[in-house]
C-alpha positions as CSV (number, residue, x, y, z in Angstrom):
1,X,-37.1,13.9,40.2
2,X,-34.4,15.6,42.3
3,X,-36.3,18.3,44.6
4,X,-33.9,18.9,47.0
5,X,-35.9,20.3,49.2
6,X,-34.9,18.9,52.7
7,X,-32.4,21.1,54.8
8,X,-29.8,19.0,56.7
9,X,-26.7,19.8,58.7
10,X,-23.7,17.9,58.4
11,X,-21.9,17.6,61.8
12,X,-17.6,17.5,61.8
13,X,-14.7,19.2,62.1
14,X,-15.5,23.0,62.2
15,X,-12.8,26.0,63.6
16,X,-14.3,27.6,66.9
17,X,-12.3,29.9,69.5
18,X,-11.8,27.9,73.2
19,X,-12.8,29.5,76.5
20,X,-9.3,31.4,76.3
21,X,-9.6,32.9,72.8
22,X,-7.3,29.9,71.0
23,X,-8.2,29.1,67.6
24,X,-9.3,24.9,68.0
25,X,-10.7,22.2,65.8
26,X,-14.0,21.1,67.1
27,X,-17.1,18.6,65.9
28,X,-19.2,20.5,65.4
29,X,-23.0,21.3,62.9
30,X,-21.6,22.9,59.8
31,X,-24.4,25.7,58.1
32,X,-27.3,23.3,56.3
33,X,-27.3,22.3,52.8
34,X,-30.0,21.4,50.8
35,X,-30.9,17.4,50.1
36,X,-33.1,15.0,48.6
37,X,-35.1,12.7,50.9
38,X,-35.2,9.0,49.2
39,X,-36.4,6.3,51.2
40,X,-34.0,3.6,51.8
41,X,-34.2,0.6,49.4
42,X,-36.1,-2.0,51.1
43,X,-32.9,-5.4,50.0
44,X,-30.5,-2.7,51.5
45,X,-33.0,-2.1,54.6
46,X,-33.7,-6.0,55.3
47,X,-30.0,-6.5,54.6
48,X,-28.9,-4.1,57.5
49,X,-31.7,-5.3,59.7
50,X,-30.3,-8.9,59.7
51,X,-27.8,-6.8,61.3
52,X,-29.1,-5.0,63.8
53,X,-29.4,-2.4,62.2
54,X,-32.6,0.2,61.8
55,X,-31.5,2.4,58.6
56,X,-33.7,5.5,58.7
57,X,-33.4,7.5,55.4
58,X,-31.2,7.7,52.4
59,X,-30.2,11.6,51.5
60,X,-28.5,12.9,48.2
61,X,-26.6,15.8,48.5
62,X,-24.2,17.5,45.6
63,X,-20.3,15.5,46.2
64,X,-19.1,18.9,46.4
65,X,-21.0,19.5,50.0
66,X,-19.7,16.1,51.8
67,X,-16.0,15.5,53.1
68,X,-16.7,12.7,54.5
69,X,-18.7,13.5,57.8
70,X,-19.9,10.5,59.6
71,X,-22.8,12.1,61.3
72,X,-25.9,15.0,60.3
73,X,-28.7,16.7,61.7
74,X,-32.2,16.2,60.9
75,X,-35.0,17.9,61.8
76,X,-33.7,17.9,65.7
77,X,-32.7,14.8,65.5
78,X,-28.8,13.5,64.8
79,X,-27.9,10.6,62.4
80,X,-24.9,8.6,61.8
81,X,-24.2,8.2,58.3
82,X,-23.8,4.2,57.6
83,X,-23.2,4.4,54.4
84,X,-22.3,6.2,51.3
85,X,-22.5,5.8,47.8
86,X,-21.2,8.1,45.3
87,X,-23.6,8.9,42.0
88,X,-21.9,11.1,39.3
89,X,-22.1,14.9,40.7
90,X,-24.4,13.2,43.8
91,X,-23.5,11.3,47.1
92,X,-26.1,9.3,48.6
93,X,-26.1,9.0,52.6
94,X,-27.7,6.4,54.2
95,X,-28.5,7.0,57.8
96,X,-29.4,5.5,60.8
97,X,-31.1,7.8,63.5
98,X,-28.5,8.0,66.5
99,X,-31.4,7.5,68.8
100,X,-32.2,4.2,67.2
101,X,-28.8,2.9,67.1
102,X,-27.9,0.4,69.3
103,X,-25.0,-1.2,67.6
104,X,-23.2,2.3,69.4
């Protein structure tokens, strides 16, 4: 069942004004959307492991919400997105918490 209950930010490119009132392109946390917290399937987890790599939680959001950001904001804490996997009107992201990632 799809609750979508989990509030993320995606991080990426967002308009801001500089110091001197200039119109830029920054990174930056765009406003939160709503997703669905799935844990990670445990071949996919073992198969990054074998990697190096910890992958923390899987989230599906609607397609329509992701252009391809490569990093989101969790509860205070920022993730890279590893992976992604599109499902019909759904995207899945599969993340790995930037404090755990030592492949970076």
């Amino acid at each position: 069942m799809r609750t979508f209950d989990e509030e993320v930010h995606l991080i990426g490119l967002v308009e801001s004004v500089d110091d001197e009132g200039f119109n830029v392109i920054v990174e930056g946390k765009k406003p939160p959307i709503l997703a669905n917290k799935l844990s990670v399937r445990s071949n996919e987890y073992w198969q990054a492991k074998q990697s190096g790599i910890s992958l923390s939680y899987t989230f599906e959001v609607h397609a329509i919400e992701y252009n391809g950001e490569e990093k989101l904001m969790y509860d205070d804490d920022e993730y890279r997105i590893e992976r992604t996997y599109k499902k019909g009107d759904y995207v899945e992201l599969i993340c790995v918490r930037k404090a755990d990632d030592h492949a970076t």
